[in-house]
N, C-alpha and C positions, 0 to 999 in steps of 0.2 A: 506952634507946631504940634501936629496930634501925635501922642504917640500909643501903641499898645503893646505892655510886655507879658508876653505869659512866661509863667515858672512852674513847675512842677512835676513835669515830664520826667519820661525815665524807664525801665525794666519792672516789671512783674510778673508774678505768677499767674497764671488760670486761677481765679478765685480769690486774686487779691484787691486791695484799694491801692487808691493813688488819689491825690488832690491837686487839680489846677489851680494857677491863680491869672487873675490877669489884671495889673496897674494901669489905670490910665490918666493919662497927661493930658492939658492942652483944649480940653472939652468939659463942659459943663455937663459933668459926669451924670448927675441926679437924673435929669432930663432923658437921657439917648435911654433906648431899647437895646440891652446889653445881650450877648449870644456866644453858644462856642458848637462850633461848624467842625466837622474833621474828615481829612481825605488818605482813603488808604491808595494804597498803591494800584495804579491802572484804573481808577474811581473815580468820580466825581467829586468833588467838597459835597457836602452833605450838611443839614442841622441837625445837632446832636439837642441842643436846649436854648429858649431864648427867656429871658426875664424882663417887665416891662417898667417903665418907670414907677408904676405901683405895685410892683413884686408879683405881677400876674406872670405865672409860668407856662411853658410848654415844652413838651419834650416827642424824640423824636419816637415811635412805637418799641424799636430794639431798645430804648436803656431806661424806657419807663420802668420803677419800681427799683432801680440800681441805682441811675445817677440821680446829684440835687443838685440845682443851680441856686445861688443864691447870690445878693450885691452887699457890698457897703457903704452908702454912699459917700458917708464922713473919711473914707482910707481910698474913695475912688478905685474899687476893687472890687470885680468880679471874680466869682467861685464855681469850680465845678467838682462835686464830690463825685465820685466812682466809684460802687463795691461791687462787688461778683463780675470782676474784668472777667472777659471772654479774650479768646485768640481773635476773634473777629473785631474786635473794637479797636486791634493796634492801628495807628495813623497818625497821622500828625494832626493836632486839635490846632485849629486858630481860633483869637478872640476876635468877636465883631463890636462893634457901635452902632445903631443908627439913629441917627437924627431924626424927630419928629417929622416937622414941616421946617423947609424943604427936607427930602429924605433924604439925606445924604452918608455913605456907607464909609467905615474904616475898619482895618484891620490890623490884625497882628501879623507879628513873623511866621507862627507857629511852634508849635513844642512838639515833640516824638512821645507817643506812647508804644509802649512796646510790652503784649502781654503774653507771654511764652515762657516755655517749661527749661 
């Protein structure tokens, strides 16, 4: 059974950090194309960052230069660092997975970020 848990969610300031994390279960973690997608309210889910199984990143244009994605494979744990949160970035972050070949997608529950005064 796959699972993905994020942690780290929570309240912030304009101008603060906050750190994701997201555990995963069940999949041969090293492998999958790790990602953290977030949907604000009346929005779409979006990609925020994805990391590849060779630590090749991308990130989406608003949190280039703020956020880092990083993995580990040995703790099966992906990361997303956050500085200089804006209001605009609140939403709930989900973790993603995808399988190589065949491509097959999983997800998390999602975490709340919330960045307000």
């Amino acid at each position: 059974q796959v699972q993905l848990v994020e942690s780290g969610g929570g309240l912030v300031q304009p101008g603060g950090s906050l750190g994701l994390s997201c555990a995963a279960s069940g999949i041969t973690f090293s492998i999958y194309t790790m990602g953290w997608y977030r949907q604000a309210p009346g929005k779409q889910r979006a990609l925020v960052a994805t990391i590849t199984r060779g630590s090749s990143t991308n990130y989406a244009d608003s949190v280039k230069g703020r956020f880092t994605i990083s993995r580990d494979n040995a703790k099966n744990t992906v990361y997303l660092r956050m500085n200089s949160l804006k209001p605009e970035d609140t939403a709930v972050y989900y973790c993603n997975a995808v399988h190589p070949t065949p491509t097959i997608s999983y997800w998390g529950q999602g975490t709340q970020v919330t960045v307000s005064s």
